[in-house]
C-alpha positions as CSV (number, residue, x, y, z in Angstrom):
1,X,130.6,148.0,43.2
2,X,131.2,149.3,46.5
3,X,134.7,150.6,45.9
4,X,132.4,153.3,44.2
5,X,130.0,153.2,46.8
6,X,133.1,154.2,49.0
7,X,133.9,156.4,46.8
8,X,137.6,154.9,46.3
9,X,139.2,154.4,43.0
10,X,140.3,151.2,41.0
11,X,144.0,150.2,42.2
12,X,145.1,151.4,38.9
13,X,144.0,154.8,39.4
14,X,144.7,155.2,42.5
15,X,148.4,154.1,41.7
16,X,148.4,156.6,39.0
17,X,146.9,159.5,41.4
18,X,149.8,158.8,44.0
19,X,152.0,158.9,41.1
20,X,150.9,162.7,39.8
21,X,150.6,163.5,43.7
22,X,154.5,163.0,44.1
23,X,155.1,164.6,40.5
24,X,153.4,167.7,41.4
25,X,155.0,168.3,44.2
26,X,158.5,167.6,42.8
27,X,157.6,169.9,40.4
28,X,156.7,172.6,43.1
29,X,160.1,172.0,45.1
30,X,158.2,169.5,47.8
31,X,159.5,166.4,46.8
32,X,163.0,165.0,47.1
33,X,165.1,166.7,44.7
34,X,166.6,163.0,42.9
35,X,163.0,163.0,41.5
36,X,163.0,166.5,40.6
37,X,165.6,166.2,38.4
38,X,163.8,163.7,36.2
39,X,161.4,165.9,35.3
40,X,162.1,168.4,32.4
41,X,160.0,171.0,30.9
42,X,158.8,170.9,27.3
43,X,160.9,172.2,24.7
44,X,160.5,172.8,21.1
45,X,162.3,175.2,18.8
46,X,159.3,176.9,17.8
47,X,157.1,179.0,20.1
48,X,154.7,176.4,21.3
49,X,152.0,176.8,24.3
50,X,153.4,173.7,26.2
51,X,155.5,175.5,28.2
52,X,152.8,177.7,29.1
53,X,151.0,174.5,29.8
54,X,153.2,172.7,32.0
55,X,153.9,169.8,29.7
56,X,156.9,167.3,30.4
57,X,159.4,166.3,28.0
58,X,159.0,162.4,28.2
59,X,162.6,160.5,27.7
60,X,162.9,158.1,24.5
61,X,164.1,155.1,24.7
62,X,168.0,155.8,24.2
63,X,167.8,158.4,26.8
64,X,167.1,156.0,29.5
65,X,168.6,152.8,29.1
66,X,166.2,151.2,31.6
67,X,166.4,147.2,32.2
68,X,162.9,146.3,32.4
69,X,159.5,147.4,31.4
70,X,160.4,151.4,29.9
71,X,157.1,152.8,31.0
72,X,157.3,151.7,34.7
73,X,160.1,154.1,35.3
74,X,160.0,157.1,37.0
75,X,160.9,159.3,34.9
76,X,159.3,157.8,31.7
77,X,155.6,157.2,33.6
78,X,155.3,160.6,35.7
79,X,155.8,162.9,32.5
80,X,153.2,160.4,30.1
81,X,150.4,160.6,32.7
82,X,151.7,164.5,33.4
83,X,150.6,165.6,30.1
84,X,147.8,163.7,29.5
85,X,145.6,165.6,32.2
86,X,143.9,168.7,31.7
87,X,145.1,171.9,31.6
88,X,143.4,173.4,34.4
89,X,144.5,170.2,36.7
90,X,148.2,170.6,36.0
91,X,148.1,174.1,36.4
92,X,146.3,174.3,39.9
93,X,148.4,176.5,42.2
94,X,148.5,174.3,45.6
95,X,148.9,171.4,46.5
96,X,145.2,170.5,48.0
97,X,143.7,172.1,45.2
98,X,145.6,169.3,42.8
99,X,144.6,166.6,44.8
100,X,140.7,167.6,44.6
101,X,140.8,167.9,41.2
102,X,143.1,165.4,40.7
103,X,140.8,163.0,42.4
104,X,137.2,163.8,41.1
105,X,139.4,163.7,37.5
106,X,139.9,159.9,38.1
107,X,136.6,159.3,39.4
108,X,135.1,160.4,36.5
109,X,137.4,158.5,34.4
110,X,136.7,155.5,36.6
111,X,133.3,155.6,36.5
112,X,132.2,158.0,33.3
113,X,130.0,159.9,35.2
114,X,130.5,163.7,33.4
C-alpha cells in the first residue's frame, strides 16, 4: 500500500504513537502538568523490577468513574500502551531518541517486517 511506501503508519498507530509521544514527555516534565498527574509509577509491595522498568500503574475501573468508553481515557489508555512497549523504548533518555524508536517500533508492528 503506499502508506508503507511513504513510509507512514496506519491511523491507528499513528494515534497511538502521538499518544506515547505526549506520555513521554509528561513523564519527563515536558508536558502540561494536568496530564502529568495522571500518570503513576508502578507499585507493588514486593520488590518488583517495574519500577526499574518504568511501568505505569493503570486505574481500575472504580478509580475513574469515566462516562463513556474506559479505555479512551487519558489516563487509562496512556499507561496500557506505556507498558506494553519494550524496555529499551520506554527507557530511552531524550526525547528524539523515543520518537525513532518509538516509530520504527510501530512500523514493524504495522507491517511485521523484523
Amino acid at each position: 500500500p503506499i502508506v508503507r511506501e511513504l513510509n507512514w503508519l496506519p491511523i491507528g498507530l499513528r494515534a497511538q504513537f502521538k499518544v506515547l509521544v505526549i506520555t513521554f514527555k509528561a513523564l519527563h516534565g515536558l508536558g502540561p502538568e494536568y496530564l502529568c498527574d495522571r500518570l503513576l509509577p508502578h507499585t507493588s509491595q514486593q520488590p518488583i523490577r517495574s519500577h526499574r522498568l518504568g511501568l505505569l500503574r493503570v486505574p481500575s475501573a472504580r478509580q475513574c468513574r469515566l462516562a463513556g468508553p474506559r479505555g479512551r481515557a487519558f489516563s487509562v489508555g496512556a499507561p496500557t500502551l506505556w507498558n506494553q512497549l519494550p524496555p529499551e523504548i520506554r527507557t530511552t533518555p531524550t526525547l528524539l531518541a523515543f520518537r525513532r524508536a518509538l516509530k520504527t517500533w510501530l512500523f514493524r508492528q504495522a507491517w511485521g517486517i523484523c
